[in-house]
C-alpha positions as a LaTeX table, in Angstrom:
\begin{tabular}{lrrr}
\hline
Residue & $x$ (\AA) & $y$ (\AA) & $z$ (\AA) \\
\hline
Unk1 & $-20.25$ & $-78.31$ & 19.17 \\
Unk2 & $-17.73$ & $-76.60$ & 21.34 \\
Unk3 & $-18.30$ & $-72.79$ & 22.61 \\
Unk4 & $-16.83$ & $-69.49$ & 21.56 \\
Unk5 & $-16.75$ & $-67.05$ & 24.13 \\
Unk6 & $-16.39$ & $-63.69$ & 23.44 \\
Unk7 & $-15.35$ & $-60.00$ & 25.28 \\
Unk8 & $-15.92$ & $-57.08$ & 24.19 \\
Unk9 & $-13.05$ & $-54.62$ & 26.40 \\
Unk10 & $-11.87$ & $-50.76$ & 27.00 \\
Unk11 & $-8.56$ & $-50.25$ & 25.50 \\
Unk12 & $-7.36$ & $-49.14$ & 29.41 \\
Unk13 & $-7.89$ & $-52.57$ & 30.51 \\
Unk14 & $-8.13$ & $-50.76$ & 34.74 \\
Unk15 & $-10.18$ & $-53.12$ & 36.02 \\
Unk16 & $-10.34$ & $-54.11$ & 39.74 \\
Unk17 & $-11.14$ & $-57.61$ & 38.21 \\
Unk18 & $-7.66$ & $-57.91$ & 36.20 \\
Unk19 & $-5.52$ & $-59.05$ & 39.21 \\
Unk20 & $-2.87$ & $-62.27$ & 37.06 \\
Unk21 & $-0.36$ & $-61.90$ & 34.95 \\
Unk22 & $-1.73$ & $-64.92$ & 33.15 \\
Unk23 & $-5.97$ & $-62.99$ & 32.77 \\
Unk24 & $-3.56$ & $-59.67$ & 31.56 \\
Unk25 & $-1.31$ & $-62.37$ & 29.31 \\
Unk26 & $-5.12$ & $-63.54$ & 27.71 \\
Unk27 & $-6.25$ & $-59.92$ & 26.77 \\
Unk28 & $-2.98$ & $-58.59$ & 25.70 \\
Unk29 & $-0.99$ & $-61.03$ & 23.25 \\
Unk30 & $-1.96$ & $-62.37$ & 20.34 \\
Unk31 & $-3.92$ & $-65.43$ & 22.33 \\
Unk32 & $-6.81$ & $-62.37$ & 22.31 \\
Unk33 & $-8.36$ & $-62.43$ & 18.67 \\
Unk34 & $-9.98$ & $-59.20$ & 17.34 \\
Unk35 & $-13.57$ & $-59.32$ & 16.31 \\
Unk36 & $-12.28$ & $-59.03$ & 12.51 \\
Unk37 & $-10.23$ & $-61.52$ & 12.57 \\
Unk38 & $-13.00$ & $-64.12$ & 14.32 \\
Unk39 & $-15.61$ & $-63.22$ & 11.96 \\
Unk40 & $-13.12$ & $-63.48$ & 8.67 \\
Unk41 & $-12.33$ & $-67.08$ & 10.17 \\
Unk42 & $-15.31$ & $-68.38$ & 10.48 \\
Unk43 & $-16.58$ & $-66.91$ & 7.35 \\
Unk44 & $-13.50$ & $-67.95$ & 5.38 \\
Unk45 & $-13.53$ & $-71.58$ & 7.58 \\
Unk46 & $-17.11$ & $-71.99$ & 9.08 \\
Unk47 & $-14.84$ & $-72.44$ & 12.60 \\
Unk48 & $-12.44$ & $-70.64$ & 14.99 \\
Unk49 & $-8.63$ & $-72.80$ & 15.30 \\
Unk50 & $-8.01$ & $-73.39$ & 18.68 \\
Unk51 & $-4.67$ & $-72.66$ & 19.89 \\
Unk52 & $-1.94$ & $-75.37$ & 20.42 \\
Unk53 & $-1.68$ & $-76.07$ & 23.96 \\
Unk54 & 2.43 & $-75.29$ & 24.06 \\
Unk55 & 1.69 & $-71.68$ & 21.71 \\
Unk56 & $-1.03$ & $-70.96$ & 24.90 \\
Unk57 & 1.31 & $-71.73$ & 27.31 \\
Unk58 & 3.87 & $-69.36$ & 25.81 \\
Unk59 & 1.82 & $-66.75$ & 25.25 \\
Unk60 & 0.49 & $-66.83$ & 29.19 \\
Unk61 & 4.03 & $-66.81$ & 30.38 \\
Unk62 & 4.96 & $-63.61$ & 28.58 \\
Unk63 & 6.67 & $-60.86$ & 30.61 \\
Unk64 & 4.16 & $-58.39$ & 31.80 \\
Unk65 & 4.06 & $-55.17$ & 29.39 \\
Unk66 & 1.78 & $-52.04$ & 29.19 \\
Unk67 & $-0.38$ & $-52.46$ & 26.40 \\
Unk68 & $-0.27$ & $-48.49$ & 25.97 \\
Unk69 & 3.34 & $-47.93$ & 25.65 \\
Unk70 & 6.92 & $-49.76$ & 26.35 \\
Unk71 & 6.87 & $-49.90$ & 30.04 \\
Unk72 & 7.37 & $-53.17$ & 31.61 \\
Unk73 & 6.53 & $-53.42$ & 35.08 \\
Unk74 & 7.87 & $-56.07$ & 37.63 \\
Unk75 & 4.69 & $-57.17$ & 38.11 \\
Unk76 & 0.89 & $-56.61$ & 38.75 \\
Unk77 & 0.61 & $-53.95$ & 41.15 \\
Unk78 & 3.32 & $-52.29$ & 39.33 \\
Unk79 & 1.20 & $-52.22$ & 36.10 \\
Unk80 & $-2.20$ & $-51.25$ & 37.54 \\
Unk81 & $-0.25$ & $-48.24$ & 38.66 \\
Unk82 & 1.11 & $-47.57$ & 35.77 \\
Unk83 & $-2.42$ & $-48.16$ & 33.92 \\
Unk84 & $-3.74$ & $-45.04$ & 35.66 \\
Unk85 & $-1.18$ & $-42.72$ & 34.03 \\
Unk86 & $-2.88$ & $-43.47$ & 30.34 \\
Unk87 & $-6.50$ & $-42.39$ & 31.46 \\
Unk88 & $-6.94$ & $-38.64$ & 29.88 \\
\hline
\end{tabular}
């Protein structure tokens, strides 16, 4: 039996905890599954695919990029900063 582990996360995603390109890469492409989509699987299945290892790697190496608008940052810092500017 392998494990499925789950977040639940703010659409904001400012989190002191969020520091890699790689943890933002894992929340913000398509390697993050919505809680539809996991449920239809594994009702439609009865088990969640797992991700090819070369698609995973490819999907962590992905240029950094808000998840709010089009800006693209140079890197981490650059984003957090940016982050802020979305909070109403």
């Amino acid at each position: 039996m392998q494990r499925l582990h789950m977040h639940i996360i703010s659409k904001d995603m400012v989190s002191p905890c969020l520091k890699t390109k790689v943890h933002w890469n894992s929340f913000t492409t398509t390697f993050f599954k919505p809680y539809e989509n996991v449920l239809k699987e594994l009702k439609e299945k009865g088990c969640i695919t797992k991700i090819e290892n070369d698609i995973h790697k490819n999907l962590m190496s992905t240029p950094l990029k808000c998840n709010q608008c089009n800006y693209v940052p140079k890197n981490m810092p650059q984003l957090k900063d940016h982050l802020v500017s979305h909070i109403k």
